[in-house]
GUVEXBA-399057 format. One record per residue (C-alpha): residue number from 1; x, y, z; residue in three letters. Coordinates in nm, 2 decimals, always signed. Example, Ala and Ser with C-alpha at 12.3 -4.5 7.8 and 13.67 -1.06 7.14 Angstrom:
BEGIN
+-----+--------+--------+--------+--------+
! num !      u !      v !      w ! residu !
+-----+--------+--------+--------+--------+
!   1 !  +1.23 !  -0.45 !  +0.78 !    Ala !
!   2 !  +1.37 !  -0.11 !  +0.71 !    Ser !
+-----+--------+--------+--------+--------+
***
This chain:
BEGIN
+-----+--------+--------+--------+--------+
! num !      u !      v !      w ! residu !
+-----+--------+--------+--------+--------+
!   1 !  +0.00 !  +0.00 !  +0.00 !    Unk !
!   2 !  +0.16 !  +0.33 !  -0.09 !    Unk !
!   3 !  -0.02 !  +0.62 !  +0.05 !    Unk !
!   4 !  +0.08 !  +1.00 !  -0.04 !    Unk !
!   5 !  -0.02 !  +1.28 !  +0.23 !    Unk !
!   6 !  -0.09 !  +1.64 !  -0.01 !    Unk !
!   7 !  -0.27 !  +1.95 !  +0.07 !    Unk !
!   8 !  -0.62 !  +1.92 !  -0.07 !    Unk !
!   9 !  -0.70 !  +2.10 !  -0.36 !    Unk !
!  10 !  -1.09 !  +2.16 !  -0.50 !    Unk !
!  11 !  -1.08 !  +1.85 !  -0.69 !    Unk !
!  12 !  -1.12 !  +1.64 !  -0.43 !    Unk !
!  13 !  -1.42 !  +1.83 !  -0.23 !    Unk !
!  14 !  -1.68 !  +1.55 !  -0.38 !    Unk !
!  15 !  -1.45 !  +1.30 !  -0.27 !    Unk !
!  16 !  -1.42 !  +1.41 !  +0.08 !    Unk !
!  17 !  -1.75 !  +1.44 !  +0.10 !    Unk !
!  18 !  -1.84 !  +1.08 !  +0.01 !    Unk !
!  19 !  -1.57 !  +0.96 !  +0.31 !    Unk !
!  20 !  -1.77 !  +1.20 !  +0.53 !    Unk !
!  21 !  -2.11 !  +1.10 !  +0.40 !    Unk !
!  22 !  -1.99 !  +0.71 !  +0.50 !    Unk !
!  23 !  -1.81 !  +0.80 !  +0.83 !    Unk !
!  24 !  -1.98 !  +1.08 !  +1.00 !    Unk !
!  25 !  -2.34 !  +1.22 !  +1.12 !    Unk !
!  26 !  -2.58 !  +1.29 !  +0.76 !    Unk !
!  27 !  -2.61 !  +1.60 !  +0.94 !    Unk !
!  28 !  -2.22 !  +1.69 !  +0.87 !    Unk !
!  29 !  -2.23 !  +1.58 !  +0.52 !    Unk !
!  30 !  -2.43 !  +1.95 !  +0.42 !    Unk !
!  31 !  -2.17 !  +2.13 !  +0.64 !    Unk !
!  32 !  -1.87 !  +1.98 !  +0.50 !    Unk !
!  33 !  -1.96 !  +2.07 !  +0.14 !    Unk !
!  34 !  -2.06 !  +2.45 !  +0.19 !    Unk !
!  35 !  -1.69 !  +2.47 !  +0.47 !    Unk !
!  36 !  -1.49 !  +2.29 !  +0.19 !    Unk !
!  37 !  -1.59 !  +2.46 !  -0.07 !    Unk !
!  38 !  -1.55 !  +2.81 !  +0.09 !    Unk !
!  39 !  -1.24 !  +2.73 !  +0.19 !    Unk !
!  40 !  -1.14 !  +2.72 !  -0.19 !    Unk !
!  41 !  -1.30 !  +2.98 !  -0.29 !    Unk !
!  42 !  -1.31 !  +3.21 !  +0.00 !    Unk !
!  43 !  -1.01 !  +3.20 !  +0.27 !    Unk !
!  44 !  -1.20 !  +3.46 !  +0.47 !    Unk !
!  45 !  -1.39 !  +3.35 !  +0.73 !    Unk !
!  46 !  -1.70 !  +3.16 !  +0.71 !    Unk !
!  47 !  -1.85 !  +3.21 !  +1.07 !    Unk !
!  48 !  -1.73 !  +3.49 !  +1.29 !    Unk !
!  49 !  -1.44 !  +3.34 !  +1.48 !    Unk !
!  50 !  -1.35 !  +3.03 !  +1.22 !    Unk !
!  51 !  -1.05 !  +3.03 !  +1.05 !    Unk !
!  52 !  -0.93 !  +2.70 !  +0.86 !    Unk !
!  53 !  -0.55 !  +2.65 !  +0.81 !    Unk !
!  54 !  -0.52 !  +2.38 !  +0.58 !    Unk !
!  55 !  -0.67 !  +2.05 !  +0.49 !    Unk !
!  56 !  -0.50 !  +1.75 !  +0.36 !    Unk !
!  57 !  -0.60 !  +1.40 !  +0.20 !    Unk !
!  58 !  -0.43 !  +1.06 !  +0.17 !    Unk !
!  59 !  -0.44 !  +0.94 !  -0.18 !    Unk !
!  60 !  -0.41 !  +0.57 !  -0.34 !    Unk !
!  61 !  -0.34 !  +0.53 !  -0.70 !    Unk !
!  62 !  -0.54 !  +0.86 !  -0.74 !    Unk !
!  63 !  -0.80 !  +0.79 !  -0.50 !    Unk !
!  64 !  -0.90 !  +1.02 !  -0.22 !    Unk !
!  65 !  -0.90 !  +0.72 !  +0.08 !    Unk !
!  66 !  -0.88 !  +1.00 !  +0.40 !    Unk !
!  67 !  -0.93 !  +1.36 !  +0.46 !    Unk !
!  68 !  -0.78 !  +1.55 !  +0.78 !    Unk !
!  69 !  -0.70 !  +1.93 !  +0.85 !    Unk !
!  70 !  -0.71 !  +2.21 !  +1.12 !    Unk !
!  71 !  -0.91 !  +2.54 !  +1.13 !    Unk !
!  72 !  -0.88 !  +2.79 !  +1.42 !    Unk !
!  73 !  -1.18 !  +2.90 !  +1.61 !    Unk !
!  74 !  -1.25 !  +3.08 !  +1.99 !    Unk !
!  75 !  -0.92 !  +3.11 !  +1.99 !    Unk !
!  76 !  -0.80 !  +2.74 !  +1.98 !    Unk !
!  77 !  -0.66 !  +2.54 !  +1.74 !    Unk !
!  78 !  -0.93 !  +2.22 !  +1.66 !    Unk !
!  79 !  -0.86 !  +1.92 !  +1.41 !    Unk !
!  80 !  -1.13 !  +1.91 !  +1.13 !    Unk !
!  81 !  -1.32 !  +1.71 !  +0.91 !    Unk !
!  82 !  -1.10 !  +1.43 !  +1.00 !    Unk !
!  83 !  -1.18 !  +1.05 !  +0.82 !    Unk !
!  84 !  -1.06 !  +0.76 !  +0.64 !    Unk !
!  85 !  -1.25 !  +0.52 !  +0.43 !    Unk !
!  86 !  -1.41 !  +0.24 !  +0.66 !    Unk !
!  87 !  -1.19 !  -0.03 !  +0.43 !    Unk !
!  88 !  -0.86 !  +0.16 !  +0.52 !    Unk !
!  89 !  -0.91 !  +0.23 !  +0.87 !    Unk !
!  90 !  -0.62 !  +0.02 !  +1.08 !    Unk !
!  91 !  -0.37 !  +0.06 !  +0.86 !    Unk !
!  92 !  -0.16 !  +0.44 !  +1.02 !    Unk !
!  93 !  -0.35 !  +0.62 !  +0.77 !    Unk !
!  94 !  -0.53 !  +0.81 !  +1.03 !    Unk !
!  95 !  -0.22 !  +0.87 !  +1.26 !    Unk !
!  96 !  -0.04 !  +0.98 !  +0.94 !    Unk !
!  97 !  -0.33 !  +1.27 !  +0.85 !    Unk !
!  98 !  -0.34 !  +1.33 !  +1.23 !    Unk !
!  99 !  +0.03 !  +1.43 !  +1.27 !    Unk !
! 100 !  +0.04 !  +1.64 !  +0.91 !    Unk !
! 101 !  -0.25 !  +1.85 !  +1.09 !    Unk !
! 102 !  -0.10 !  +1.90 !  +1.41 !    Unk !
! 103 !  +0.27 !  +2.06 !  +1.22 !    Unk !
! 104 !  +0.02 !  +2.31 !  +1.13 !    Unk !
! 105 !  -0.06 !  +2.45 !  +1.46 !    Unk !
! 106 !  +0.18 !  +2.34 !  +1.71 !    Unk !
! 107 !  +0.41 !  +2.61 !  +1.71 !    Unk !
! 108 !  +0.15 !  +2.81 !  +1.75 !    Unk !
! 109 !  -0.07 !  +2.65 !  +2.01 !    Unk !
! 110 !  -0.05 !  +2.43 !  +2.28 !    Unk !
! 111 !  -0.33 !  +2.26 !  +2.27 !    Unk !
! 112 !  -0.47 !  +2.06 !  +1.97 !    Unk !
! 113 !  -0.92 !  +2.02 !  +2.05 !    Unk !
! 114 !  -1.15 !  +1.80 !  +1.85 !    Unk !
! 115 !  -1.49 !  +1.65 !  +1.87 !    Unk !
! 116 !  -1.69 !  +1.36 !  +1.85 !    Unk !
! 117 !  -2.03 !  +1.18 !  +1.92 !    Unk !
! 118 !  -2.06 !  +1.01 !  +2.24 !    Unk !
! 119 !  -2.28 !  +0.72 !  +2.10 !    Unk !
! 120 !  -2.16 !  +0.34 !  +1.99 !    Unk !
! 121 !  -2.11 !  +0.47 !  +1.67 !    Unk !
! 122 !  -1.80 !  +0.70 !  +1.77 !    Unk !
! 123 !  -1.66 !  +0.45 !  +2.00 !    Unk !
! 124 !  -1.38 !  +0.36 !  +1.82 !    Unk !
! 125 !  -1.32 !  +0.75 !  +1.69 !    Unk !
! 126 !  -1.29 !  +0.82 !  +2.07 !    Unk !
! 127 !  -1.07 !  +0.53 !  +2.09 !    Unk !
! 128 !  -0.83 !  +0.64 !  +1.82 !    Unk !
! 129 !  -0.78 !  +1.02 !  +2.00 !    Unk !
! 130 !  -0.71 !  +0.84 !  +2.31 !    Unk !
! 131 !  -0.48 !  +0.61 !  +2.16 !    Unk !
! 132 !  -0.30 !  +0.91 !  +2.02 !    Unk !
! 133 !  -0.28 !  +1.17 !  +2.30 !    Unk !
! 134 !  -0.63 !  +1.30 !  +2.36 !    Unk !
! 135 !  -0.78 !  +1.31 !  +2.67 !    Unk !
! 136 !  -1.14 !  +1.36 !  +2.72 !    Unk !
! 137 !  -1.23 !  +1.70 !  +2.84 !    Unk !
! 138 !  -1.62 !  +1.77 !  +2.82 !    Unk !
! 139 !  -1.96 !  +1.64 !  +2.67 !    Unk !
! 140 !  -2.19 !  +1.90 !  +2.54 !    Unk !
! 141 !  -2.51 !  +1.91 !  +2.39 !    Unk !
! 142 !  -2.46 !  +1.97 !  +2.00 !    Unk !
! 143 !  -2.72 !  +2.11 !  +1.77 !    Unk !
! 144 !  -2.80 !  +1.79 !  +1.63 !    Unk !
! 145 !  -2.90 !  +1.52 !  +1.86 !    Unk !
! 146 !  -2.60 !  +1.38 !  +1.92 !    Unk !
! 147 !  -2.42 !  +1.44 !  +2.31 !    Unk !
! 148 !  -2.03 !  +1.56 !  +2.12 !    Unk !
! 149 !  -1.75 !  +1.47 !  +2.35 !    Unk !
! 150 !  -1.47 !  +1.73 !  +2.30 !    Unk !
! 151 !  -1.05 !  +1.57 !  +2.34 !    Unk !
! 152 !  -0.81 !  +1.80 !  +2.40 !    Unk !
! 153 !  -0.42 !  +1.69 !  +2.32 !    Unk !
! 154 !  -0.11 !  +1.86 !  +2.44 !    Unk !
! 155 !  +0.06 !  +1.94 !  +2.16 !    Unk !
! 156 !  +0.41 !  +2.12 !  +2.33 !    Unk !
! 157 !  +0.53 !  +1.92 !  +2.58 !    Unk !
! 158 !  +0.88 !  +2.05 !  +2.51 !    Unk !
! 159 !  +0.72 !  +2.42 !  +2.73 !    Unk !
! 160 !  +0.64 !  +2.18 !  +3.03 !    Unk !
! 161 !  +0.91 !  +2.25 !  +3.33 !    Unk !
+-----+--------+--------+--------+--------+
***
């Protein structure tokens, strides 16, 4: 299996889409469309307070197999629209996309956030942030249905006395 890491391009916005669409709430596939494609066509930002940094996909012999990327908002630095293809999950494709997002903001910040759902569903999502330096921090009530757990990593140890 050889997988490249790249900076997502507009291209791959249907793509991305379709890994969300498979991996993620129905309610997130609408949002990731309209945020993906502003982000190409609009680096301003999209909600008062959001600010994306960059997204990136792992590709297969030209097929879009994972998405992951970081976007600034409130003031902290969050992981975003973060998924791989149900068939590749396992195989450090995930950790790979994980670690190309965090270069972008740990010099930066200290603190790398993300969410999930707190249902079955997102079990092994939540397992996967713990896994790779996440600790729970809170559970909120989202707008959808869904109870979102929010995981917040450490991302500069190196400061720590």
């Amino acid at each position: 299996m050889q997988i490249q890491i790249r900076e997502m391009n507009e291209e791959d916005v249907p793509s991305v889409v379709e890994i969300i669409r498979r991996t993620m709430l129905r309610e997130d596939v609408e949002l990731a469309k309209r945020t993906l494609t502003h982000y190409f066509r609009s680096r301003e930002e999209l909600t008062p307070g959001y600010f994306p940094k960059k997204f990136y996909v792992a590709v297969e012999d030209g097929e879009v197999i994972g998405v992951s990327g970081s976007y600034v908002y409130d003031e902290r630095a969050w992981l975003g629209w973060f998924a791989v293809k149900p068939e590749y999950q396992g195989n450090g494709i995930g950790k790979a996309l994980l670690k190309k997002a965090e270069s972008d903001v740990k010099d930066e910040y200290e603190r790398f956030f993300v969410y999930t759902g707190s249902s079955k569903e997102f079990a092994k999502a939540r397992e996967f942030y713990k896994r790779n330096g996440f600790v729970e921090e809170q559970l909120e009530k989202y707008k959808f249905d869904e109870d979102t757990l929010i995981f917040s990593k450490e991302l500069r140890l190196d400061l720590k006395i």
